[in-house]
N, C-alpha and C positions, 0 to 999 in steps of 0.2 A: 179085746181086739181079736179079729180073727185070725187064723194062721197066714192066710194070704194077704192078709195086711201086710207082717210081719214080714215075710218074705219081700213083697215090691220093698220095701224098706230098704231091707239087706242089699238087695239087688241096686237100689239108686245108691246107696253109698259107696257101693262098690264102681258103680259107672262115675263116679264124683271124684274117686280115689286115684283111678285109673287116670281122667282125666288130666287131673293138677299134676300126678305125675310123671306124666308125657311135656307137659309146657314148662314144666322146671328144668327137663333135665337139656343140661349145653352140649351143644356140637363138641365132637375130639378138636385138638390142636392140630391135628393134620390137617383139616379138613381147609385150613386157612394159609397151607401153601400150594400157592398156582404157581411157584416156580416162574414166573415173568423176569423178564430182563430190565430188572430197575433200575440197575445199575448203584445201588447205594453201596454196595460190599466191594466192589473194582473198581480201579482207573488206570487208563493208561497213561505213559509216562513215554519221552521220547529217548532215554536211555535204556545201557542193558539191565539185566535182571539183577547183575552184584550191584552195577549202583544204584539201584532201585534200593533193595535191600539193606543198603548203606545208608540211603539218605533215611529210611524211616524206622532204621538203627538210633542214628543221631533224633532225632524226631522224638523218640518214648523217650528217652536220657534226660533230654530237656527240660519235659514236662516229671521229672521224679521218678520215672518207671525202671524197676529193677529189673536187665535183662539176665535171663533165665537159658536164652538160646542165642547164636547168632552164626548163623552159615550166609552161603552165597546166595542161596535163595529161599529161608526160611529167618524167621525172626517171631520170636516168643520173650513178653515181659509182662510185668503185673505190678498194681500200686493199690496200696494201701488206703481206706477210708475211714475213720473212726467218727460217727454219727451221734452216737452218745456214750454213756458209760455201758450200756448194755447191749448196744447193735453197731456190728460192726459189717465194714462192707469189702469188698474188694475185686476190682476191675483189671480181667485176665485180656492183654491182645496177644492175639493170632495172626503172623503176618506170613503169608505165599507169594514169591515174586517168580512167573514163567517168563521166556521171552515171545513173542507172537510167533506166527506162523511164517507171515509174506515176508517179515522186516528182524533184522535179530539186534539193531540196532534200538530197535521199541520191546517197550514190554511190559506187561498186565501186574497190578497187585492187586490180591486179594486179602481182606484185611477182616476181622470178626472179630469184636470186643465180649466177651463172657461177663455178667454179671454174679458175685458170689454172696451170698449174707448170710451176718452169723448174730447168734445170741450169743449174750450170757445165761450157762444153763447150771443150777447150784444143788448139789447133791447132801444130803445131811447122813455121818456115819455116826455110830455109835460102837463103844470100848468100854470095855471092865477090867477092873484092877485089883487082884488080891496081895492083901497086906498076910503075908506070912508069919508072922509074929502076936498080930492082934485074932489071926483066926482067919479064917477065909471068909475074906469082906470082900466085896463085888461093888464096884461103884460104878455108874454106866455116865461115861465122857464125849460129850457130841462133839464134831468136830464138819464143815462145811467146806466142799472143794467145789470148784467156778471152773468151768471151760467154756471153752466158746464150741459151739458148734453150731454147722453148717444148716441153715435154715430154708433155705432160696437158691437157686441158681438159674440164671436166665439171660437167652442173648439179647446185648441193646442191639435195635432195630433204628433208632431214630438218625433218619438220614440226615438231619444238622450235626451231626454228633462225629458222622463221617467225616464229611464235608468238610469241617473245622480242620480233622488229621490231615485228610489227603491234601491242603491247602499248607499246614506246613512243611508236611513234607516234601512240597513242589520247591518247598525254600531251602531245600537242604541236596537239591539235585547239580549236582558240577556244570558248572556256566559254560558256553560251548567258547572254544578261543576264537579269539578273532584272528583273522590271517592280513597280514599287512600288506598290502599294495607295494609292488615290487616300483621305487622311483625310474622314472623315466629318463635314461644317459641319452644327452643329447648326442646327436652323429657327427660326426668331423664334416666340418667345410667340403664339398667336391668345387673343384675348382671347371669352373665350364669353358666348352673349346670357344675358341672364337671365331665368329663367323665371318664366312667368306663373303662380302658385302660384293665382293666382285672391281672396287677399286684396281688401281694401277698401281702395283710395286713402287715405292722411291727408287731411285736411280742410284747406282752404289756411290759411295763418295771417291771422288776424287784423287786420285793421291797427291798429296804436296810434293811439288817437286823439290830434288835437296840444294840446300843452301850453296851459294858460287864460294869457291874456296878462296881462301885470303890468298894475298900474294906472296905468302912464305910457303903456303902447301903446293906441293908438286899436282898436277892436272891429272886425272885418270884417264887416260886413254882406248878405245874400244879397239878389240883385238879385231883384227883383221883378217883374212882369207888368206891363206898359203897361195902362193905360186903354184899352178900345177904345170908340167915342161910338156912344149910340143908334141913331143913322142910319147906321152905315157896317157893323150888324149884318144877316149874311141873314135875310131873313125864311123863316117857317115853311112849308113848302107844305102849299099848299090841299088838301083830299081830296075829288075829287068823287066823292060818293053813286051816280051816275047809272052810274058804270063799275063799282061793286063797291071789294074792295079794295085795297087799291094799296101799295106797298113804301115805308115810312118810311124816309125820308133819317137820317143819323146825325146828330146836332149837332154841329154845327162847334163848335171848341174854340175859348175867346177866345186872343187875342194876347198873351204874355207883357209885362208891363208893366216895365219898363226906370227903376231907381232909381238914379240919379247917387249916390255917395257924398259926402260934405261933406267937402271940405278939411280937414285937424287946422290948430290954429294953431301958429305955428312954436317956442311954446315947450314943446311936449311934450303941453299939458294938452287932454283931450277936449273935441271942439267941443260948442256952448249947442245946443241942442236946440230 
């Protein structure tokens, strides 16, 4: 074979090598967050951000989860998976509750489940032992220790997985009160004027006149006008001719004249006249 054989050779293998390993090798992990608004990791809730926090307090409890944190607006708990004798798992949530911006009555959780996984990982020791008396004998003693250790770690992403949480924890948010309708007091009677229809007044009544007295009561008599005497009467005025005519005075009315009644006698019968 000749040299330049040998060479295109090298050379195509090398273009082959290159090749294959350009199309094996995977994109980074970054490369696959676009950051979009999915909404799988939030929700809002029409309470504050404690009772936010609270309901999804109550919410990991429920389900087994040991809480590790619990403020007003952070919540951190984690539970436990054993999958087989030798893999074990364990699911960390991450809970954030802000209140929004326009409404402080509303408010946003943010919520991130951590995936963790572990082995069984088994180490073999060995030990020797001298016997002091038989000589210095050496015997080599194996001996196997098991931890688990941490294998995997990775966030769940699966938005059913979400969905399921934030769904009970909507069951676990304080129910708004209801306000009771104030009853209705009815109002007092107004009593309405009466109308003036424009009829004619009744005519007053009458008065009964009083009963004729028997013939054992003495009569009542109506008091009478006083006498009044010649000379204590005014005289008429004079009308002088010489001035024309002149305005007549009215006459003086006499003095009512004042009747003493007569005693009756005291055995009933009307007094002698």
């Amino acid at each position: 074979m000749s040299r330049s054989s040998v060479y295109g050779a090298l050379g195509l293998a090398l273009v082959l090598a290159s090749v294959s390993g350009c199309s094996s090798k995977k994109p980074a992990v970054y490369e696959h967050e676009n950051f979009d608004d999915s909404g799988t990791f939030s929700r809002s809730f029409p309470v504050s951000e404690a009772s936010t926090c609270e309901a999804a307090r109550r919410a990991l409890l429920s389900q087994g989860y040991i809480i590790t944190r619990s403020d007003a607006n952070q919540v951190a708990g984690n539970k436990s998976f054993q999958q087989n004798a030798e893999n074990h798992m364990q699911i960390s949530f991450n809970i954030t509750c802000v209140p929004d911006i326009g409404d402080r009555q509303r408010s946003t959780m943010f919520a991130n489940a951590l995936q963790d996984r572990y082995t069984l990982k088994k180490s073999n020791t060995s030990a020797s032992l001298g016997v002091g008396v038989l000589g210095s004998v050496s015997m080599p003693i194996g001996s196997t220790d098991d931890s688990m250790v941490k294998v995997a770690s990775e966030t769940v992403t699966a938005a059913q997985f979400y969905d399921r949480y934030f769904a009970l924890v909507e069951s676990y948010l304080p129910k708004p009160k209801k306000v009771k309708k104030a009853e209705a007091t009815p109002l007092p009677a107004v009593e309405k004027p009466a109308v003036d229809l424009g009829l004619p007044e009744s005519a007053p009544a009458t008065p009964t006149p009083p009963a004729p007295a028997s013939a054992g009561e003495p009569v009542p008599v109506a008091p009478s006008a006083p006498a009044v005497p010649a000379s204590e009467a005014p005289a008429a005025p004079v009308l002088d001719d010489s001035k024309g005519s002149q305005p007549i005075a009215p006459p003086v009315e006499p003095a009512p004249i004042h009747v003493e009644p007569t005693p009756a006698a005291t055995t009933g019968a009307p007094a002698p006249l």
